[in-house]
C-alpha positions as CSV (number, residue, x, y, z in Angstrom):
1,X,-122.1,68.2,-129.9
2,X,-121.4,65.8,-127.2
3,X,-119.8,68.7,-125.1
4,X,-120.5,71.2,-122.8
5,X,-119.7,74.0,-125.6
6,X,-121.5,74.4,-128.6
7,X,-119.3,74.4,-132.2
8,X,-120.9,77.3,-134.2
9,X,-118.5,77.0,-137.4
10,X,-115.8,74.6,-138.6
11,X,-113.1,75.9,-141.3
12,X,-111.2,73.7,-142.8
13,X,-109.0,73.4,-146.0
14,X,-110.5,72.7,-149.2
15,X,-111.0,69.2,-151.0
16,X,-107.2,68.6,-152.1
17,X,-105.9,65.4,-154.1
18,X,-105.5,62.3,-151.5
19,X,-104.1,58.8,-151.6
20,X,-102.5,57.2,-154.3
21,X,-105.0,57.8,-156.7
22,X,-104.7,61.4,-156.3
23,X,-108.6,61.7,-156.2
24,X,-110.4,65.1,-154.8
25,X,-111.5,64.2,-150.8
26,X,-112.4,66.3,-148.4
27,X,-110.4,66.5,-145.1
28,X,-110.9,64.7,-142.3
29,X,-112.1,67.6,-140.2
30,X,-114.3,68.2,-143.2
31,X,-116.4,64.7,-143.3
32,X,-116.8,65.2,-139.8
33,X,-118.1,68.3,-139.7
34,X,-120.3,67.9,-142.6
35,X,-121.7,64.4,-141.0
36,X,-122.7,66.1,-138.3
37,X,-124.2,69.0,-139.7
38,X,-122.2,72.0,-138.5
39,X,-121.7,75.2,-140.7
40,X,-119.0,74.5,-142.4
41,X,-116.2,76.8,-144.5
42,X,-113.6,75.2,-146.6
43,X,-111.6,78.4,-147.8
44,X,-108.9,78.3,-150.6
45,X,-107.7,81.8,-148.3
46,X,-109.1,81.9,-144.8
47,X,-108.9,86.2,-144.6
48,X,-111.0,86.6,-147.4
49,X,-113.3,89.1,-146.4
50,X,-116.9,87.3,-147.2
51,X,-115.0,84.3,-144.8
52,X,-114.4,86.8,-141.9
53,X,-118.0,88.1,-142.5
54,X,-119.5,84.4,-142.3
55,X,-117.2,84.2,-139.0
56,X,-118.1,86.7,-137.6
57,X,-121.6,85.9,-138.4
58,X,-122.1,82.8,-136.6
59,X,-120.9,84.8,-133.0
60,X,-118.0,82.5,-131.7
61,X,-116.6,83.2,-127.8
62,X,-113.6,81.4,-129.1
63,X,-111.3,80.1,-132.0
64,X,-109.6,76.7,-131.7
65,X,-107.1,75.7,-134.3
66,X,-105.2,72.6,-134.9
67,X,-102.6,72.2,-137.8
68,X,-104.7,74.5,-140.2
69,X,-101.9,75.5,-142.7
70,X,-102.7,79.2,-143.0
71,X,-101.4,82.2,-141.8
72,X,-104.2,83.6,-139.5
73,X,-104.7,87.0,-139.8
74,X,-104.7,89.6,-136.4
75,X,-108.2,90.5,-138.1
76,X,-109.3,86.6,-138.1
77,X,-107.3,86.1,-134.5
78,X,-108.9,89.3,-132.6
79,X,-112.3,88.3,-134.2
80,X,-114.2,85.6,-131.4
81,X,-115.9,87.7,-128.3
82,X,-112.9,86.4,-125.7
83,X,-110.1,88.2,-128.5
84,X,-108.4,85.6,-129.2
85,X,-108.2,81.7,-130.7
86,X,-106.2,78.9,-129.0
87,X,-104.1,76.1,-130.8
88,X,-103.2,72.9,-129.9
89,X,-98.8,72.4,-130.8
90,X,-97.7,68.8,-130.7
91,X,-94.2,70.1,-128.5
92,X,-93.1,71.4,-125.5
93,X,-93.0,74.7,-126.7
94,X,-90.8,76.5,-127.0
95,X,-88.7,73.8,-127.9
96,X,-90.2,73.0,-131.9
97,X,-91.5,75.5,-132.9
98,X,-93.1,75.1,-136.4
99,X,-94.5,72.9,-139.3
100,X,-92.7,69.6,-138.1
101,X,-92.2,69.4,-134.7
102,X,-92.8,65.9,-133.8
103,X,-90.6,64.4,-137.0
104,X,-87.9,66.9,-135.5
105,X,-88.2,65.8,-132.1
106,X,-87.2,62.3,-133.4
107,X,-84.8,63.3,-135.3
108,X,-82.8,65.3,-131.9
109,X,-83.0,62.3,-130.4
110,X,-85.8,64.0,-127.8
111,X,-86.9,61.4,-124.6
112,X,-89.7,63.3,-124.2
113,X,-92.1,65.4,-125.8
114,X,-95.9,67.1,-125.5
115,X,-98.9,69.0,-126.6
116,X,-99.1,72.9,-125.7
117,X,-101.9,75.0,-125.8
118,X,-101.2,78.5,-126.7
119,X,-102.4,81.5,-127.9
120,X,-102.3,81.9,-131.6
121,X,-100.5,85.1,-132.7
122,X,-98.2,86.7,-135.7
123,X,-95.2,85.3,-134.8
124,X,-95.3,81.3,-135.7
125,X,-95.8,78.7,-132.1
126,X,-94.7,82.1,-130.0
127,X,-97.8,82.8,-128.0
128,X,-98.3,82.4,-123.9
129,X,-99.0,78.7,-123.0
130,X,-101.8,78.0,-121.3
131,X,-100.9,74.5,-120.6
132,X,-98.6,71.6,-121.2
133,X,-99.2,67.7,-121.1
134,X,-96.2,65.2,-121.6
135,X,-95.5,61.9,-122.6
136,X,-92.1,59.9,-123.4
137,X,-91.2,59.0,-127.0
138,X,-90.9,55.3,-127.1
139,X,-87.5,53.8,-128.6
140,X,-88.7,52.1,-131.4
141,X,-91.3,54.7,-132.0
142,X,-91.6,56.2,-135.7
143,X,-93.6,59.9,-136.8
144,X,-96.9,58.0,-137.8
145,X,-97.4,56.1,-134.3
146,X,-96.6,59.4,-132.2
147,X,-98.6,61.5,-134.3
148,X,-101.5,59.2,-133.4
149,X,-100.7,59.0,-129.8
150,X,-100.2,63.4,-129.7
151,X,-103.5,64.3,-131.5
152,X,-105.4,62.1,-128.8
153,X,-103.0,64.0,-125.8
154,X,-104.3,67.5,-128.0
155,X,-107.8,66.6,-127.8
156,X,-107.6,65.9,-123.8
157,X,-105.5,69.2,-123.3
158,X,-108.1,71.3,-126.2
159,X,-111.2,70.0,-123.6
160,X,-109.0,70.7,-120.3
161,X,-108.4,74.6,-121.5
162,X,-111.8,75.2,-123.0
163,X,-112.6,74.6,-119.1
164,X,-110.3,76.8,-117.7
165,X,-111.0,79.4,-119.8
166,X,-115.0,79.0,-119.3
167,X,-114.0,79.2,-115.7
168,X,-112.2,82.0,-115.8
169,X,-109.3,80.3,-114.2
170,X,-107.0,80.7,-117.3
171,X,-103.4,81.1,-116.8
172,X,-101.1,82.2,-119.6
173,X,-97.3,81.7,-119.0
174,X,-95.1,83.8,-121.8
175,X,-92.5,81.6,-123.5
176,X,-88.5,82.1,-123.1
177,X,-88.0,83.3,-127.0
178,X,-84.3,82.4,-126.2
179,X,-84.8,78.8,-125.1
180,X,-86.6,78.6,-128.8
181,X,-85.4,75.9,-131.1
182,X,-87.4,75.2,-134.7
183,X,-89.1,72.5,-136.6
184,X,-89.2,73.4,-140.2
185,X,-91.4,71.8,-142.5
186,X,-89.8,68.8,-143.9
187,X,-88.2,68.6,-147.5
188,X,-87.3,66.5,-150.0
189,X,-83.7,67.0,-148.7
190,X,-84.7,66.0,-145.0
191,X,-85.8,62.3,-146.5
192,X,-82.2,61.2,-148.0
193,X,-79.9,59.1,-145.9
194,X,-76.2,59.8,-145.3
195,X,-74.8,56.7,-144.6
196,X,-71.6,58.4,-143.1
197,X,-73.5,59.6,-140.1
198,X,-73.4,57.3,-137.2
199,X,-76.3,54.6,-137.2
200,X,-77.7,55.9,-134.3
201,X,-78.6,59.2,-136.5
202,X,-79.6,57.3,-139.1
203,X,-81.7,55.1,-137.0
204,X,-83.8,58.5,-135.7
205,X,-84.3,59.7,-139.6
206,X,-85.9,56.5,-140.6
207,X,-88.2,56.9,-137.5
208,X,-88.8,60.5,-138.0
209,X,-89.9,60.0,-141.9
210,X,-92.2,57.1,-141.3
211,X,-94.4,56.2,-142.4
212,X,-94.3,59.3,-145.2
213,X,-92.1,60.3,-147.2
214,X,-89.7,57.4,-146.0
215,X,-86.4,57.6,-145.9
216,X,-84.3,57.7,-148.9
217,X,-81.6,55.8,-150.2
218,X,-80.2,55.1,-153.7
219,X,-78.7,51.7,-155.3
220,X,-77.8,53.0,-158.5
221,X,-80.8,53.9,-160.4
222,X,-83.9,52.8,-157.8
223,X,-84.8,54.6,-155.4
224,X,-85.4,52.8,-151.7
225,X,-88.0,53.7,-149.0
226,X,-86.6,52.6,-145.6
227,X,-89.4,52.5,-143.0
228,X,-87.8,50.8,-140.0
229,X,-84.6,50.1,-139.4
230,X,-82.9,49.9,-135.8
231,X,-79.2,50.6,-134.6
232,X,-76.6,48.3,-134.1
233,X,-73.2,48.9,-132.4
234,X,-69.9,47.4,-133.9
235,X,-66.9,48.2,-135.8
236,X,-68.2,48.0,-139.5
237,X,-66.1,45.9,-142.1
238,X,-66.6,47.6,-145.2
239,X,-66.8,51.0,-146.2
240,X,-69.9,52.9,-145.1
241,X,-73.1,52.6,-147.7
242,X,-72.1,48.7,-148.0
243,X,-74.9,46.1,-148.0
244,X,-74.0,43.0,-145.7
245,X,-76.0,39.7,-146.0
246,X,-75.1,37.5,-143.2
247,X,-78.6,35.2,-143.8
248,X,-81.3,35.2,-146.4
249,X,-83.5,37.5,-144.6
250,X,-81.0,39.7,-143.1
251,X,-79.5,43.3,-144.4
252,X,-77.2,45.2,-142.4
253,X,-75.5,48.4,-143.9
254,X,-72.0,49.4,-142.8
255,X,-72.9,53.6,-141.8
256,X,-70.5,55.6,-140.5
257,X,-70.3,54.4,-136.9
258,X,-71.9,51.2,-136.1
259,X,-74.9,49.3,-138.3
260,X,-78.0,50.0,-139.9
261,X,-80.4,46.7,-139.5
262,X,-83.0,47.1,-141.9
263,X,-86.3,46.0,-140.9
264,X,-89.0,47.1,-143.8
265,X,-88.7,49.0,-147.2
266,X,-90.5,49.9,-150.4
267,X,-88.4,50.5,-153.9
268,X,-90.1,52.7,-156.7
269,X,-94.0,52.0,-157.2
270,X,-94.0,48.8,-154.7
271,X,-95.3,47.8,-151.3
272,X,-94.0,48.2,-148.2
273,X,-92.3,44.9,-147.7
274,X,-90.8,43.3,-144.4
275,X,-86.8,42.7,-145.3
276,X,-87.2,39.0,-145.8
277,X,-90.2,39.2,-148.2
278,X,-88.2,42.4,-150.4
279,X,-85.4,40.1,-150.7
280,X,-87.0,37.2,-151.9
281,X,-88.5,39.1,-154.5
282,X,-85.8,41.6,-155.3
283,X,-81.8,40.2,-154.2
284,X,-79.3,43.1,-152.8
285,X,-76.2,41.4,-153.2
286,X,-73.7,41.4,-150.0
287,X,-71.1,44.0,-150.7
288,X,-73.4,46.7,-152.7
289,X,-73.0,49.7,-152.0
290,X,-75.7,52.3,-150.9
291,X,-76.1,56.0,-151.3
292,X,-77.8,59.3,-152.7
293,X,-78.2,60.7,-155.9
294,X,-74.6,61.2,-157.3
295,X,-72.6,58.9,-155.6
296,X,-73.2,56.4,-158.5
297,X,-73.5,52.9,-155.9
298,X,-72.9,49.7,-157.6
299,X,-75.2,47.7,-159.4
300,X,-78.2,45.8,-157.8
């Protein structure tokens, strides 16, 4: 399939409600597969028996997995010729281990993170590393754009094991379990704003929840999606949460330490709108204050 290994079987997850319209679409792994005409399995439960047999079927040396979403049975993991399946974790493991780890390396504040390929067993991300690439996180650089630049670093480092391990030159380093830290899967909770943190902190959630969910704030009733926003150092006037409007197409917000500049958001059922354009449209008055669910802001 344009490799030097042959695919035998593809799972994948099944057709699940996508997009805003919420219409049944197969996943991306899916449309490829099925374009190119490899078996493919779309299990609501990947250890269902009849799956296994099918697996099993089809003869595999080897399992690769890559953000599947299922627990993966020792049955399922044991089951390729070789014993085992690999997986590809966007971290330097084991630093993030878990559902989230590239939102969470934003949010730490990380310089640099990775891909690691692993083996897969019981305990979540914990399995010997077979190898590590690297790259920096840029400044300015949100979840979304990462992501993108991670999955291509996963395929490199997927291709770059499947040849080791074809060699027979495979070597598997054990992680330090006590050098662990973990990246839970993100929750509604993770997306709201405290505007008494320092800006800096702030800065890193809006990053780490673009460009979904967003980052949450309140002004009064609506709800706002803040999808970039940068940092800015200063003693803050007002009380932290405040709006201030120093030119038509400029909104700071006084945080706990230092400013919030924001640079594109999205209220309830709108666009994403660059700052100047949501303002023209929809005014937030100098002086209003920001905040979460609760904390009753002022009108605007």
């Amino acid at each position: 399939m344009g490799g030097p290994h042959d695919v035998v079987a593809v799972v994948s997850q099944p057709d699940r409600p996508r997009g805003r319209g919420r219409a049944t679409q197969p996943s991306p792994v899916s449309e490829r597969a099925a374009a190119l005409g490899l078996p493919l399995h779309r299990p609501e439960a990947v250890a269902d028996a009849q799956v296994l047999q099918a697996l099993r079927a089809c003869g595999p040396d080897l399992g690769v997995v890559v953000a599947f979403g299922q627990f993966l049975p020792r049955r399922l993991r044991e089951l390729p010729a070789l014993g085992y399946l690999i997986n590809a974790h966007a971290s330097l493991l084991p630093r993030h281990r878990g559902a989230a780890p590239i939102a969470h390396a934003i949010l730490a504040g990380d310089a640099v993170t990775g891909v690691s390929v692993m083996r897969v067993e019981r305990e979540m991300d914990a399995g010997a590393v077979l190898l590590a690439r690297e790259i920096r996180i840029g400044p300015d650089e949100d979840a979304g754009s990462l992501g993108e630049r991670l999955a291509a670093l996963a395929a490199d480092a997927i291709a770059d094991a499947l040849e080791r391990i074809a060699a027979g030159s495979a070597q598997w380093t054990p992680q330090d379990s006590a050098r662990a830290t973990f990246a839970p899967k993100i929750t509604a909770a993770d997306t709201w704003i405290d505007w008494s943190d320092s800006a800096q902190s702030i800065a890193r959630r809006v990053r780490a929840m673009a460009p979904s969910p967003g980052a949450r704030t309140v002004c009064e009733a609506e709800m706002l999606r803040i999808l970039a926003a940068h940092a800015e150092a200063g003693a803050t006037d007002r009380p932290w949460g405040s709006a201030r409007r120093d030119a038509a197409d400029t909104l700071r917000v006084a945080t706990g330490s230092g400013w919030l500049v924001i640079e594109r958001l999205q209220r309830a059922g709108g666009k994403p709108l660059d700052v100047a354009a949501y303002l023209r449209g929809r005014d937030i008055s100098d002086g209003v204050r920001l905040g979460i669910p609760g904390t009753a802001p002022r009108h605007c």
